[in-house]
N, C-alpha and C positions, 0 to 999 in steps of 0.2 A: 504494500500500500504506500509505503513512504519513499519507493520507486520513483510511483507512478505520479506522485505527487512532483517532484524533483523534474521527472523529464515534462509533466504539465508547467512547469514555471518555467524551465529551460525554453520549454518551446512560445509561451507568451513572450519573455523576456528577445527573444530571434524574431518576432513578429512585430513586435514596438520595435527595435532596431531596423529593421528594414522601412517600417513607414516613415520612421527617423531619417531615414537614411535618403529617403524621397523618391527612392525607387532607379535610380539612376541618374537623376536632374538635378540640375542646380543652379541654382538661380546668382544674379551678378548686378550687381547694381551697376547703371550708366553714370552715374554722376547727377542725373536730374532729379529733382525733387519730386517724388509721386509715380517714376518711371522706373520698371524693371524689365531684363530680359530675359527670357529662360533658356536653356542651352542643353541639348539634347544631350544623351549617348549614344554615340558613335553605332549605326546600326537604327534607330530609331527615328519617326518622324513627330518634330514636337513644331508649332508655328511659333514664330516669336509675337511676343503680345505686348505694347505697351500702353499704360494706362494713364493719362493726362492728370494730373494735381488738379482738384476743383479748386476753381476762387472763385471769391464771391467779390458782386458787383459792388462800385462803387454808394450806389443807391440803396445798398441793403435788398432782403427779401421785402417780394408784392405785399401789398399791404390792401386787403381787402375789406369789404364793407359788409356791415349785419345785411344777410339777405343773398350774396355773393357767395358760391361754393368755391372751396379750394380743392385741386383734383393735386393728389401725386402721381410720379410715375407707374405706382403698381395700380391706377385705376381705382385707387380709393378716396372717398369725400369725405369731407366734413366742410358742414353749413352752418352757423351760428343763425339758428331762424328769431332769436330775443334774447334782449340784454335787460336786465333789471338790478337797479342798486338801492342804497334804505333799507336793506329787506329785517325784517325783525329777527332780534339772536333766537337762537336754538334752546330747545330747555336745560342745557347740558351746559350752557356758561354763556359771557356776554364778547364780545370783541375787544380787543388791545383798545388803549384810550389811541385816536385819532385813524382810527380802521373801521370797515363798514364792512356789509354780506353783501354779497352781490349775487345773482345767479344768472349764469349764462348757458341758455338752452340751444341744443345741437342736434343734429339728424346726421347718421352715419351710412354710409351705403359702400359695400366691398365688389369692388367690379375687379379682384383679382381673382385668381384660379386656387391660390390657398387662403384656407381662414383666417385669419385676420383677430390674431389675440391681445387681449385688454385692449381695443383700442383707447380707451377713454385716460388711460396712463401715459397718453403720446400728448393731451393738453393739458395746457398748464395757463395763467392769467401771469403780465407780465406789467409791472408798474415803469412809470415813468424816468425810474434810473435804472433800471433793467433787472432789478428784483424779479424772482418768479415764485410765484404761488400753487403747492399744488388743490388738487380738490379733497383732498382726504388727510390733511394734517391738520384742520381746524374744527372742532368739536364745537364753535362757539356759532356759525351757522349750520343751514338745514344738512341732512342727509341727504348727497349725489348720487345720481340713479349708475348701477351697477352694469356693464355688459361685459361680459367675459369673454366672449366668440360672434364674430360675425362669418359664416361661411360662403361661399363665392356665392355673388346677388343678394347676399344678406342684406338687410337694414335696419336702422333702430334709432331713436330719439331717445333723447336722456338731457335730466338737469344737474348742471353741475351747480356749487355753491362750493364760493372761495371768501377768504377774508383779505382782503387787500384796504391801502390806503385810503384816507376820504378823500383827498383831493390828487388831480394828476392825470396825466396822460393812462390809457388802460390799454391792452391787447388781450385777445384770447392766442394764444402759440401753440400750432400745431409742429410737433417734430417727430415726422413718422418712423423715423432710425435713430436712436440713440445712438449705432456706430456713424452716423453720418449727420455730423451738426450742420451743416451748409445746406443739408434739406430742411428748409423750415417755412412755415407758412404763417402768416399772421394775419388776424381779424380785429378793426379797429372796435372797440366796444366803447370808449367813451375820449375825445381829444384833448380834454383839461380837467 
């Protein structure tokens, strides 16, 4: 038994090695920021691939208006359909002195071919010095509506409730990739 055990490690420990080992390729940096190229073994065909560094525009990301759907690339939406502030605290406590409720309602629709998880963890309310607020670290407004999964053609409405500043510029910010900050989308919810 304690074999068999020995040659079952031996043999994972040779299998993480090879994948380690990337199979025979390996990769080489050009010098460019964002660029790499990959370089076969001798006997194989591998394309070379390289991948441009995003930047971002001088203007910043679109900035959209309640009513305006924001589309990403994988064919997913979000629409801010109401914005509302004032709103009275939660039975659970009251808000920081010089902070308010707000609730900003949304409709979700997944036009990609995979589900589409937490989406509602991808926005966040963003103040006028670039603060972000999410929707579920504040107990002192209402309870945000929950959606775990949208499956391809999925769709669903939900309210969030964030505790943000009283006065100031407001955003709602969509950022569908947390590996990928340069994808982001913003919705103006209130301009002073």
């Amino acid at each position: 038994m304690t074999r068999r055990r020995e040659l079952y490690g031996l043999a994972v420990l040779g299998a993480a090695a090879l994948f380690l080992a990337g199979c025979g390729s390996t990769s080489q940096s050009t010098g460019n920021a964002g660029s790499s190229t990959t370089t076969a073994t001798p006997g194989t065909t591998t394309p070379k691939a390289t991948t441009p560094k995003p930047t971002a525009t001088p203007s910043g990301p679109k900035v959209y208006a309640v009513g305006q759907t924001m589309t990403n690339g994988a064919h997913q939406t979000v629409t801010v359909t109401a914005f509302a502030q004032g709103l009275a605290a939660s039975d659970l406590g009251t808000p920081n002195p010089g902070d308010q409720c707000v609730s900003v309602q949304v409709k979700l629709v997944n036009g990609d071919s995979s589900p589409w998880l937490l989406p509602l963890s991808e926005l966040t309310a963003v103040d006028a010095s670039g603060q972000s607020y999410d929707s579920y670290s504040s107990f002192a407004c209402g309870s945000s509506t929950s959606i775990d999964s949208l499956v391809h053609g999925g769709s669903g409405s939900a309210t969030l409730y964030f505790e943000v500043p009283l006065s100031g510029k407001l955003m709602l910010q969509w950022t569908p990739s947390m590996l990928n900050a340069t994808s982001v989308y913003n919705t103006e919810l209130k301009a002073s």
